[in-house]
Structure formats: structure tokens, C-alpha cells
Steps between C-alpha positions, in 0.01 A plus 500: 500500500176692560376513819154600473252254332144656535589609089631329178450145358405270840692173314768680426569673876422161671770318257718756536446473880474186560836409295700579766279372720525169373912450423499645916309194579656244295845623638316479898414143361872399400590536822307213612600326193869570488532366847318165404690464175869573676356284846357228298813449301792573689348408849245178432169427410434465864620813594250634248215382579553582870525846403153514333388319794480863653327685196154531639651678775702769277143555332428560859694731606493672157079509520528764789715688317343482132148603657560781691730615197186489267340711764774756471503526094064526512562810700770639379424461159119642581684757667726590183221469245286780683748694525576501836864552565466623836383189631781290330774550750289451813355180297872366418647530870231364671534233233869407561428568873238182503685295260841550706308405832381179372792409376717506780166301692500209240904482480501432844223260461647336215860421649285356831225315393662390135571117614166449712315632191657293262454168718178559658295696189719357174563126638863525380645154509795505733728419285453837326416731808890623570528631139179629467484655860821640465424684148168687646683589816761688297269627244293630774750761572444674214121533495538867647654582152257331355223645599640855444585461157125385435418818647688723299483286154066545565576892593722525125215287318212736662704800351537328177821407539536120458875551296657554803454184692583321189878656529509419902386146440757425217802635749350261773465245291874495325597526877320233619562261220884610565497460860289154503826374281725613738328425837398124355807391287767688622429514842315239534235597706214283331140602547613747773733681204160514225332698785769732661568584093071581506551743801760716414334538185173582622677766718703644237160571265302644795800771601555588118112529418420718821809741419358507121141585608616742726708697287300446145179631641555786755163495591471201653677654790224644775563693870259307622599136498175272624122504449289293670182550274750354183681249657125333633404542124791372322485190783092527415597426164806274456386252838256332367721414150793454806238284682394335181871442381622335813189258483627410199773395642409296745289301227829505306651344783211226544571372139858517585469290831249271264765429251794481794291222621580342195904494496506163653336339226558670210888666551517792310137636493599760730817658285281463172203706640705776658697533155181500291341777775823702419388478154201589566561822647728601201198452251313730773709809414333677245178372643586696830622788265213548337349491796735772669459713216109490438517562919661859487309566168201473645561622861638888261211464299236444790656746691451755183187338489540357127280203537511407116889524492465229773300296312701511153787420692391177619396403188851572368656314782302155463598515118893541582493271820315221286727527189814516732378148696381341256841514338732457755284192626546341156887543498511376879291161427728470186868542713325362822770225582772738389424783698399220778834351483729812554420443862691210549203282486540166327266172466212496711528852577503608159255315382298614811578819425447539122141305505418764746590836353354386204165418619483875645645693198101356352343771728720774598263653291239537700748601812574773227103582524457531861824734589432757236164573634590501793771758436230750386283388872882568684507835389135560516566451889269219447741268681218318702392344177811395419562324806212262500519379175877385538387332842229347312730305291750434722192332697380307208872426407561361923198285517503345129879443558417297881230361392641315173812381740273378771254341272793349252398654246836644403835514660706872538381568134203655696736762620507658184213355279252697734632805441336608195189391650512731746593808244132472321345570795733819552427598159110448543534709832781795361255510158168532623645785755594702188192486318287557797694836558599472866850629467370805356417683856868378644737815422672624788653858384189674615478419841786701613478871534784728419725580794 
């Protein structure tokens, strides 16, 4: 796969890209779906919808580790795109240096604070609280893996290299998918089995990809093994999308304590939302992809400063995100209760369920809108932008949401009919940014001089 993209047909290196890209998130995304399929079936209903219970909190945890990631690829990629080799294996350690620290900080956090979260911040209802505390506890553990392998899979995409994380999540994958059989119907360890099976693979994919990216690209390697002026850059740059992220969380945790509140009256609400938000985040693959890829191909071509490159390629990108969405959201709102049901859900829960993921498959459109631009701001270093016009919406989404419940207006349909809402304000914000021209004066190769 070529490596370089500041030359040659910008659709055709972001597809290429962003292929791999794409089949390495959909296979991240099984493993949330896998367990809920194999928990939801051969466990219980119950024991499923515990279990998503706890999801804001893995976006949680995850946010940290996503943002300061995107900080690493801007720079690195930057870095590769001027030509700057000699500042790649400095860049890389300190890189895997931060990540590793604040990995072993929220692991410890995670196995500690895990229950108090869930019951004081989420609202579990007790009745679900041991499954779903137990589940984060144990898939705590692993977050030090995980937040390593984001480092080095945003390293291999700022060198062009998105094939290879494709190959490390498809071995995690197969292993977790195997593991979560044996752990939950052999063993018969339940919810505590789907997320043991999560952290061995996790750990498995973040030892394979650092031993590939050390010995595929020599370079990489550096005498001197920390710099402070890089590491307060790449946490300059990935914070506030870490800051921004993990905000998003906590709304995503408000709308999922606002339909907990409603398991008492209607049973089942809770199981068909967390299936349909599963969903969800399968349709947002190659939206992230595209994303990813228009990200390093701009953050190379800014750093070769190749401004019209950068904007061909986004033009490329909304064309191939939209056509993508637009058909996947048609054959989800077709199959809805099908794909619904493999969860185990049944009656009120899939009819929950299915009237839900079809209302959103009508505008994952416009989510398709927002990310792609903001994958050309990401690599831009324009990551400020990004961050308030996500926040936006997930303000607009919180308040329109509380409000409709408080006022009776609606019932936990808010949780999820506000959403799009709050995406055409992101769009508004993300759009105008681009045309104004902002993002132009964000490149970060240049302000590092040669050592």
C-alpha cells in the first residue's frame, strides 16, 4: 500500500486508505456486539441489558484514549509528510510513553471506582448493578492495552499504514469471539466471561502491533526516548477532542440514566436502546473511516503544504461517506427487527428496539456530514473546532431530551429523537469553519526545528 499521499488521485488514496481503516473498526465494533449477541442469548435478556448499562463508561474510558491518539497521528503524520524522519522516533516513544502512563492511571481507576460510577452517575437499577459492575471492573483491566494499541494503530495510520491494524484487529477479534464462547458457555462465567474474553484480546493486539511497528519501520526507533515540547503538543492537540469525547460521554450517560428511569414502566426500554446504540455504532464505521482517512490525508498534505490536495480530498470523502450511509441506512431500516432480534430481544424489546433504529437510519446522513469535515479540521490540528461543535449538540441533544421528559412531552423516545437535532448545529458550526478558512494556519510540522 503506498505510504505517501501528498501525490496521485486524492479519492483513490483515501479509499484505498481508509478500506482498512474501516473493516479495523467494524471488527473493534464486533467485539461489543459478539458479546451482546452470545450474552443476550445464552445468558438472558437481563444479563444484557445490564451489560450496556455500563456503555457510557467504556466510551469513557475509551475518550482519553481516542483523543490523545488523534494527537499522536496529527503529529506524526505532519511529521512524515515534511519529511521529517528524525523527529519520528522521539515523536513515537514519547507517544507510547504518555499513552502507557494513563493507562495504568485509569485501570486502576476503573477497577475502584467502576460500581460507585455506575450507581451514582448511570442510576443503574439494583437489580442490574452486580452484572453490570462486575463486567466494567474486569474490563477495566485491560484498558492499559487499550490505550496502547490506539497509540500505535494512530502512529501506522500517520505513516500511511492503516493495513496493518486491520490484520491485528481481525486476530483479536477471532480471539475474542473464541474466548467469549468459551469463558460464557463453557465455563460459565456469564458477563464476567464476555469481558475477561475482551481483555486478553485487547492485550494480545497491543503486544503483536508494537512488535510489528517496531520491526516494519526501523526508524521509529530513537536514542532519545521523551520530549517534553511533543508530548505538550500532541496532549495540546488530542485534549481538547479527549476533553470533548469524554463530555460526550457523560451526556451519553444522562440519556442513559433518562431512559433507566424508565425500566419500571416500560420493561424492556433499556435492552432495546442499548441494542439499537450497538447498531448504531456499526453504521458509524465507514463514517469514522472516512474520517480517519481524510485525517492523515490532510495532516501529509498540510504538512507538504498542498492546500488544494486537502481540499479535493474532502470533497471526495463527503461523496463516498454519503453514498456508503445512505445505503447501509436503507438496508438497516429494511432488516431492522431482524438484525434487532439476534440479540435475544423479543416483544416489547424488539419492537422498542426496531422503531428506534429505524427512526435514526433517516439521518445518519447528516452524522455522515459532520465527521468527514471534521476529519479534514483533526488533521488540520484544528481540534478546538472540533470540540465545540460536538459539545454543542450534545448540549442541544441534553436539554431537548430533559426538557421533553419533564414537560411530558415525550417519554425515553427523547433519548434518541434529539439527536439529530443536535447534529445540524454541528454541521452549521464544522461548515462555516471550513469556508471561513480558520484551519488553514493550524499545521504543526513547522514549529519544530531539526535536532
Amino acid at each position: 500500500m503506498k505510504k505517501d499521499m501528498t501525490s496521485g488521485k486524492e479519492w483513490k488514496l483515501i479509499l484505498l486508505f481508509t478500506l482498512p481503516i474501516m473493516a479495523g473498526n467494524l471488527l473493534q465494533q464486533l467485539y461489543n456486539v459478539i458479546d451482546g449477541i452470545i450474552v443476550g442469548n445464552f445468558v438472558s435478556e437481563h444479563a444484557f441489558a445490564s451489560v450496556t448499562t455500563g456503555a457510557p463508561l467504556v466510551f469513557l474510558y475509551l475518550s482519553l484514549a481516542i483523543g490523545l491518539s488523534i494527537g499522536v497521528n496529527i503529529v506524526v503524520s505532519q511529521f512524515y509528510g515534511a519529511g521529517k524522519t528524525d523527529k519520528l522516533g522521539v515523536s513515537i516513544d514519547t507517544a507510547l510513553t504518555l499513552l502507557g502512563i494513563c493507562g495504568i492511571i485509569l485501570t486502576t481507576l476503573g477497577v475502584i471506582f467502576s460500581e460507585t460510577l455506575l450507581r451514582a452517575f448511570l442510576y443503574v437499577p439494583e437489580a442490574k448493578l452486580p452484572d453490570a459492575a462486575r463486567y466494567m471492573q474486569i474490563y477495566s483491566l485491560g484498558l492499559f492495552f487499550t490505550f496502547m494499541y490506539n497509540g500505535i494503530a494512530a502512529i501506522l495510520r500517520g505513516l500511511g499504514d492503516s493495513k496493518a491494524t486491520l490484520y491485528f484487529l481481525l486476530i483479536a477479534t477471532v480471539l475474542s469471539t473464541i474466548l467469549t464462547f468459551v469463558f460464557v458457555l463453557a465455563v460459565r462465567w456469564g458477563v464476567a466471561g464476555a469481558a475477561f474474553s475482551t481483555v486478553l484480546a485487547q492485550a494480545v493486539c497491543a503486544i503483536v502491533s508494537y512488535v510489528y511497528l517496531r520491526k516494519r519501520y526501523p526508524y521509529t526507533r530513537s536514542d532519545k526516548h521523551w520530549d517534553r515540547s511533543i508530548a505538550i503538543t500532541m496532549a495540546k492537540l488530542g485534549m481538547p477532542i479527549a476533553i470533548q469525547l469524554c463530555i460526550v460521554s457523560v451526556g451519553n450517560g444522562a440519556m442513559q440514566r433518562l431512559v433507566n428511569d424508565f425500566e419500571s414502566t416500560i420493561p424492556g426500554v433499556v435492552a432495546a436502546y442499548g441494542a439499537a446504540m450497538r447498531l448504531d455504532l456499526l453504521v458509524f464505521v465507514p463514517i469514522m473511516g472516512f474520517q480517519s482517512g481524510l485525517a492523515s490525508f490532510t495532516g501529509q498534505n498540510m504538512g507538504a503544504g498542498k492546500l488544494d490536495r486537502v481540499k479535493r480530498g474532502l470533497r471526495a470523502s463527503i461523496a463516498m461517506s454519503m453514498i456508503v450511509t445512505v445505503v447501509l441506512s436503507a438496508l438497516l431500516y429494511i432488516f431492522a427487527e431482524n438484525v434487532i432480534s439476534f440479540f435475544g430481544l423479543a416483544d416489547t424489546s424488539l419492537i422498542l428496539g426496531t422503531s428506534i433504529i429505524r427512526f435514526m437510519t433517516l439521518f445518519f446522513w447528516m452524522f455522515a456530514a459532520f465527521q468527514t469535515l471534521s476529519g479534514l479540521l483533526q488533521g488540520a490540528g484544528d481540534t478546538i473546532l472540533i470540540s465545540i461543535s460536538t459539545l454543542t449538540a450534545l448540549i442541544i441533544r441534553i436539554v431537548i431530551g430533559y426538557l421533553s421528559v419533564h414537560m411530558g412531552w415525550m417519554g425515553p423516545e427523547a433519548a434518541w429523537i434529539a439527536m439529530p437535532i443536535g447534529w445540524v448545529f454541528a454541521i452549521i458550526i464544522t461548515f462555516t469553519r471550513y469556508f471561513t478558512g480558520g484551519w488553514k494556519t493550524k499545521a504543526v510540522a513547522g514549529r519544530f526545528k531539526r535536532v
